[in-house]
Every structure is written in structure tokens, then in C-alpha cells.
N, C-alpha and C positions, 0 to 999 in steps of 0.2 A: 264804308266810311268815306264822307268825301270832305278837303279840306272847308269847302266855306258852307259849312251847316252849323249846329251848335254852337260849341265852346271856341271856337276856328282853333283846334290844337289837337296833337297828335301824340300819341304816348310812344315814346322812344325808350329802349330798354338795352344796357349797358350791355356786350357782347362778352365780358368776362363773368355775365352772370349764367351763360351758359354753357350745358356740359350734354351734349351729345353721345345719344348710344350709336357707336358704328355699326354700318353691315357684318362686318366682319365680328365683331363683339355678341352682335343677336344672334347671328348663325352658329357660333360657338356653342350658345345657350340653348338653341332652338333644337339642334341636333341630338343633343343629348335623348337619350331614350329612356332612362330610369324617370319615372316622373319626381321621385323625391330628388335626384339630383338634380335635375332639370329644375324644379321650382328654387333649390337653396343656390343652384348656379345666379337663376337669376337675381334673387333677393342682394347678394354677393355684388353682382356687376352695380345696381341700383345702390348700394352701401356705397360704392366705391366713387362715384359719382358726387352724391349726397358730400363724401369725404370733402372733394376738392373742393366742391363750393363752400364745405363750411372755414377751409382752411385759406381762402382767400385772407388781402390786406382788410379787403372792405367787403364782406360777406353778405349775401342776401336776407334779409328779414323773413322770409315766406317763400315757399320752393314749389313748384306747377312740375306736376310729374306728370311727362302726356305719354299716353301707352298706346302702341298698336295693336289692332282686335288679334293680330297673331300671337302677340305678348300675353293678353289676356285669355284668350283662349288654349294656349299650350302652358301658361304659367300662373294663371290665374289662383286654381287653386292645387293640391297633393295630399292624395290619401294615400298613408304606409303604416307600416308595423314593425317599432323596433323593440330591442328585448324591456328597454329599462322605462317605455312609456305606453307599452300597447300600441295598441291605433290611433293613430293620429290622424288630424284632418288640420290642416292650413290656407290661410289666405293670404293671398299675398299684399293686399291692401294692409290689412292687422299687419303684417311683418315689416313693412314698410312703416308704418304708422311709428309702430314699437321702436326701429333702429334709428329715425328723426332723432327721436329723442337724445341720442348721442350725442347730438350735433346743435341741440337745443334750436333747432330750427323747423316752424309748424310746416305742412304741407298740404297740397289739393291735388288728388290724382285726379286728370282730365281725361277720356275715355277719346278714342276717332270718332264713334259718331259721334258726341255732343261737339266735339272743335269740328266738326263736318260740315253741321246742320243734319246730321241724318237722324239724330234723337227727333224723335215725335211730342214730346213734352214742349209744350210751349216757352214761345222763345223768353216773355216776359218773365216768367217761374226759373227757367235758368238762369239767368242773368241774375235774378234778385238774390238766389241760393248762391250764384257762384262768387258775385260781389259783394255780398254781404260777408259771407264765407272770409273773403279774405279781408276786408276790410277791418272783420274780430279780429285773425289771427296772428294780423300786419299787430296788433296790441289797442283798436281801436276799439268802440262800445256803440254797437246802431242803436242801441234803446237803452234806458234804464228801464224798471218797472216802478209802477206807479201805486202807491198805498202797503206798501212793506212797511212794518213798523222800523225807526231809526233804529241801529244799534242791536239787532237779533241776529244772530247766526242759526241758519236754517241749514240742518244737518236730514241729509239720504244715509239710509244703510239698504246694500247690497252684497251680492253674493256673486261669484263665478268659479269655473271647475277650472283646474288645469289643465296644459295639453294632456292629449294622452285619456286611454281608458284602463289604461293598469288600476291607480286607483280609482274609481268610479265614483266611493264616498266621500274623497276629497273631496272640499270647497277653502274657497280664500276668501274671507270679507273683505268690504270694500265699505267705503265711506265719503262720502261727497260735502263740501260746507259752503254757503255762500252767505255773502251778508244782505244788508237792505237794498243796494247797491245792483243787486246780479253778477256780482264777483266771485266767480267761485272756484275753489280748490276739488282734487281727489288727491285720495290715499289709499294704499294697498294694507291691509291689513296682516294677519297671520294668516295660515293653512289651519284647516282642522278637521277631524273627520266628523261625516254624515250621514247616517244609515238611516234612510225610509223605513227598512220593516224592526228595525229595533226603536224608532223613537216614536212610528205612529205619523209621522207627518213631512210630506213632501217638501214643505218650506223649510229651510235650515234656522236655525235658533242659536244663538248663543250661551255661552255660560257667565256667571257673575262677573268672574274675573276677567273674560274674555270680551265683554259687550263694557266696562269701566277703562278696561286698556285703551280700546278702539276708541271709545267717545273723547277719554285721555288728549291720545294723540291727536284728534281734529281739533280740540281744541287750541292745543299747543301750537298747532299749525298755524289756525287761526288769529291766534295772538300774535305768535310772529311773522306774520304777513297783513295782515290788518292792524298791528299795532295799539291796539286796544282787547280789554276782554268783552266778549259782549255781554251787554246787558239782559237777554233773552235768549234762552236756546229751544227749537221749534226741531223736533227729529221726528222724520218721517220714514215709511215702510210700506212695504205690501202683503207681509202677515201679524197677526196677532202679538202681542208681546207675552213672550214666557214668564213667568215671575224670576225667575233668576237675572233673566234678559235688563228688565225692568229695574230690579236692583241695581244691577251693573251700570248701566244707563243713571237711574238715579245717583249713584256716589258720587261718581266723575262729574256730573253737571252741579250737585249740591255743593261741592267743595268747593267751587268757585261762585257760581252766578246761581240768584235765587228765582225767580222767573222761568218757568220750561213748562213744554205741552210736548207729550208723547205721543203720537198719533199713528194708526194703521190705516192708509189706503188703497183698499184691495177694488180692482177692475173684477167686473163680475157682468154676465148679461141675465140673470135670473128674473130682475125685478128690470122694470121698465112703465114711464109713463106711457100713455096711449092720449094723442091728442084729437081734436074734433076737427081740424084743420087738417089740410094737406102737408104741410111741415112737421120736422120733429120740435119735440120740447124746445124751451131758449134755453142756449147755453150760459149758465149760471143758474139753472132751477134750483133750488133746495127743497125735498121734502122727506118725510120721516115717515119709518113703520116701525113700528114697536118702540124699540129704544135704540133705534141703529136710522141713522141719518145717510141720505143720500145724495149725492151733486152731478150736475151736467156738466162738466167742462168742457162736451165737445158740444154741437144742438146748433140750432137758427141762432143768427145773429141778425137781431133786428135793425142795430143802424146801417147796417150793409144789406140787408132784404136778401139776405142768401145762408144758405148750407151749404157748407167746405166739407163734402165726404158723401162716400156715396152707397154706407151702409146705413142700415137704422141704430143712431145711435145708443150707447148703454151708459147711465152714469155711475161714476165714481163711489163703494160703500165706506164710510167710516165707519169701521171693523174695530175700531181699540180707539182710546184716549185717555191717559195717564196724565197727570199735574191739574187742572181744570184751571189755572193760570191765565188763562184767555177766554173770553168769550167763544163759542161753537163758531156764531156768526163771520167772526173777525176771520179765525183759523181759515172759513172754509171763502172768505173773501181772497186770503194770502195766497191759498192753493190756487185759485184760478187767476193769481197774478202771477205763480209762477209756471204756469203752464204754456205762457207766452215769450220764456225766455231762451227757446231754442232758436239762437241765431243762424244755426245751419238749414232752416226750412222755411221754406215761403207762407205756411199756414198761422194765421192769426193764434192759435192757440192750439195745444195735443193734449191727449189724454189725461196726460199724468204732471204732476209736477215737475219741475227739471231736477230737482233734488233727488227722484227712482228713475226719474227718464231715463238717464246718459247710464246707467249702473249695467245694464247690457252690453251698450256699444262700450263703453270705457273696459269691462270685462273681459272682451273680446280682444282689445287692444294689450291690455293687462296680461294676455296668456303668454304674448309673444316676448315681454318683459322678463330675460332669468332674472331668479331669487338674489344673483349677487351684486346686481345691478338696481339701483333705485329709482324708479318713473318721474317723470317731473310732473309737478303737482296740477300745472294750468292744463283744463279743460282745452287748450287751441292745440294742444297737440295731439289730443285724441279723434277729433272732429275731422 
């Protein structure tokens, strides 16, 4: 940095926004020889921290948690086995992520090599991830997306296990909502159980009652944070819809808003273009075999004369579609307009839509969330 280049101005940051881990506080932590204590010691000392900043007069909007590689490598993460959860596996990023939330305050763990220079990732990629990053979480918007119909809430369902392998067949839904906008909610659903070898299929399904509760609740959410109902409801996935699933899904959407497209899409590499070029397909291809349609959302992007990836890409099957409410076209225009709304990554566009995207990472975050405590709904605190 040197004063007379750029903007001539230097960012100065308030001293009571800091809260410092002591030697003496690490080596407490560090010594510890049990790994499960050692990770919840530390989780504990980082809580405790997170506290006072949030209890300041004038509290920080957004919280920069820098870890030393000795923090991350002796507390990074803890594998144990207690009686009431089986095996457990922890991270302490998720546990962190999860206890923010108390404090309603989002955060960015920063690692020593990337505040080093010692990451090898290029310095423009970080920077864009790391300021962008905070720039959402500060409550800001780097982009809208562009060609979203007005007025549609665009609903994800997803799935994750709990801590623990006592019950293995447990799953908890999860549910995602955003508007035209790229504003988007999660929600933790119920617990339910899930058996592969009694139901035939590895993807979890819902029941009538159980897929009307869920869609229920986002909508409710919906309305009271959007202030409006929508006029469109657009739900996406990545297996097949069950017919009970479908009903369920159907009542809750029918009772309010008459407009909706039910959709499956499932990531798959079976099926692929083969082009005559040295490049893969462009991203946006659409074409069809049989009656099952297929999209690129990853591939060449021709006004940038490059491909971002450096596998041979696979595109996207639509696997299901319920209501016929929209055009095929339009639907699968929206999909690759929401594939560009993860603002924690440098890449023009990902895979999947954001609406299944985040259903992982939020899951992950979700674990470290007890059942008596409620998550908060905005996407900035999971990221």
C-alpha cells in the first residue's frame, strides 16, 4: 500500500473492534490432549470472543476470524464417539459459522497463508472472493440477476443428516427461497427417517404432509420478509418427484398462488456433447433425447473466449417437471441465471442453480445448529 497511488486513502479500523486470542488463552487450548476436548475448548474460547464484540455500545457488522495454521491444524477438525450420537465428525469452521449466529453477526475465517501471501491461488481470485464476500455480508448486493421473471419465488429443497451416526437414517429437510431479486432465505425443516434398503432409493422423498408443511413454511417466510405473496412459485431439486411429494408440494402452492413449475435437476455425466472443436460445448447448450432435456450451465463462454474449469464438462438432466406453467425455454433460461448468484466465488457461473447449490454448505452449517435454537434465515451467515 502506498499513500499517494489510487484512491490516496487508507482504511483505518476502530481498536474496540478487536478482540485478540492471548498466548496464554491458545496454549491452554492447544495443550489439551483429548481431541474432542481440545476442538470444543476451542470453539468455547472463539464463542467467547464473538460474545464481547457482539456486546459492545457500537458493534461490528461483519467479524474477520484470522486463525493460526497451529489452530487449524490441532483444532481444525474432531473425530469421537459418544453414547447418545455415535461418531461424530466436526469442523470447526461449521461450529463457528453455527454459534455467529447467536450474535447475529456474519463472519470470514481468514487462514495465515492467505493473510501471508503464502496461498498459491491467485492474488486477483482472492481479493474478488474475499471482498465480495464481505461486501454481501456487510448487507450489500454485487449483482442482481438479470431476466428472472418479477414477482416469483424460486424455492430449493434439500436434505442433510445430523451430527452423529447413531441414527444413520435420519435426514432433516431443508428449504431455500429467493425472489426475482437474488434475495434469498433458508429454512430448517423437520427430522424424518430414511431407509435406502426399505424405500428403493438413495435420494430422500417426502410425504404429502411432510413436502405441504415444508413448502407451507417458506412461503410464510416469504411473505413476511418480502411483504408480498408471489405471484409464481418455481421449486427445484435433484431427484424425481414422488407422487405424494408432488401432492404435498401441490396443496401448499395451490392455496395461495396459481402459477408454479415443479422441476428435477439432476447432475449426471452419462450423456455428453462431443464437439469438433478443441473447446467444450457453450455454456447454455440446450438439447434433448427422448423426452428428457438437457443444459450446459458450465462449457465455453464465448464473449470471454475462455473455459473456467479444467474438467470436460457434464450438463445439467431435467429429470421431472410438474405444473407446465412456463415455457421449457424460459425455465431453463432462469436456471442459468441462477447459477451465477453465488457471490462467495470468483466463477461467472456453477453448476447448479443457487436455489440446490448452498443446500450442502447450509446443511453442514445446519448440523452444528441444536434443535432448541432457531438458525437465522439470511444466506450471509452460512457463507
Amino acid at each position: 500500500w502506498m499513500p499517494d497511488r489510487g484512491f490516496f486513502s487508507a482504511l483505518e479500523f476502530a481498536g474496540s473492534w478487536n478482540e485478540e486470542l492471548g498466548q496464554a488463552e491458545l496454549r491452554e487450548v492447544l495443550e489439551i490432549r483429548s481431541q474432542r476436548d481440545r476442538f470444543e475448548a476451542a470453539v468455547k474460547l472463539f464463542d467467547s470472543k464473538l460474545r464481547m464484540l457482539a456486546e459492545r455500545d457500537n458493534p461490528p457488522e461483519y467479524i474477520v476470524i484470522a486463525m493460526s495454521e497451529e489452530i487449524v491444524s490441532r483444532c481444525g477438525t474432531a473425530d469421537y464417539t459418544t453414547a447418545d450420537s455415535g461418531t461424530v465428525h466436526r469442523d470447526l469452521r461449521r461450529a463457528l459459522k453455527a454459534n455467529a449466529m447467536k450474535y447475529r453477526i456474519p463472519t470470514q475465517i481468514l487462514q495465515a497463508a492467505t493473510a501471508e501471501g503464502r496461498d498459491q491461488t491467485p492474488a486477483s481470485r482472492i481479493a474478488w472472493n474475499f471482498f465480495t464476500g464481505m461486501y454481501c455480508k456487510a448487507g450489500g448486493y454485487a449483482w442482481s440477476p438479470y431476466g428472472l421473471a418479477q414477482g416469483t419465488c424460486y424455492v430449493g429443497i434439500g436434505f442433510y443428516r445430523p451430527l452423529g451416526s447413531r441414527f444413520p437414517t435420519m435426514q432433516t429437510s431443508l428449504v431455500q427461497a429467493f425472489d426475482d431479486r437474488g434475495e434469498g432465505l433458508v429454512l430448517r425443516g423437520h427430522d424424518f427417517d430414511w431407509d435406502p434398503t426399505k424405500t428403493g432409493s438413495n435420494s430422500p422423498h417426502l410425504t404429502a404432509d411432510a413436502a405441504q408443511r415444508l413448502m407451507a413454511m417458506a412461503l410464510d417466510q416469504y411473505e413476511q420478509v418480502m411483504h408480498q405473496t408471489p405471484a409464481r412459485v418455481v421449486v427445484h431439486k435433484t431427484s424425481r418427484y414422488w407422487p405424494d411429494e408432488r401432492d404435498g408440494f401441490r396443496a401448499a402452492i395451490e392455496s395461495r398462488v396459481r402459477r408454479y413449475d415443479l422441476m428435477a435437476l439432476e447432475p449426471q455425466s452419462a450423456v455428453r456433447l462431443i464437439t469438433t472443436s478443441k473447446y467444450p460445448p457453450l455454456r447454455g447448450t440446450r438439447f434433448t433425447v427422448g423426452d428428457l432435456d438437457y443444459l450446459y450451465t458450465t462449457g465455453y463462454i464465448a464473449a470471454l473466449n475462455e473455459f473456467h474449469g479444467v474438467h470436460v464438462p457434464a450438463p445439467l438432466q431435467v429429470a421431472d417437471h410438474i405444473g407446465q406453467d412456463t415455457p421449457r425455454g424460459v425455465l431453463l433460461k432462469e436456471v442459468l441465471a441462477l447459477t451465477k448468484l453465488n457471490w462467495n466465488s470468483e466463477a461467472l457461473g456453477g453448476l447448479l442453480p443457487i436455489t440446490i447449490k448452498f443446500s450442502r454448505l447450509v446443511g453442514e452449517i445446519m448440523r452444528e445448529v441444536p434443535r432448541d435454537r432457531e438458525p437465522l434465515p439470511q444466506f450471509k451467515f452460512c457463507i
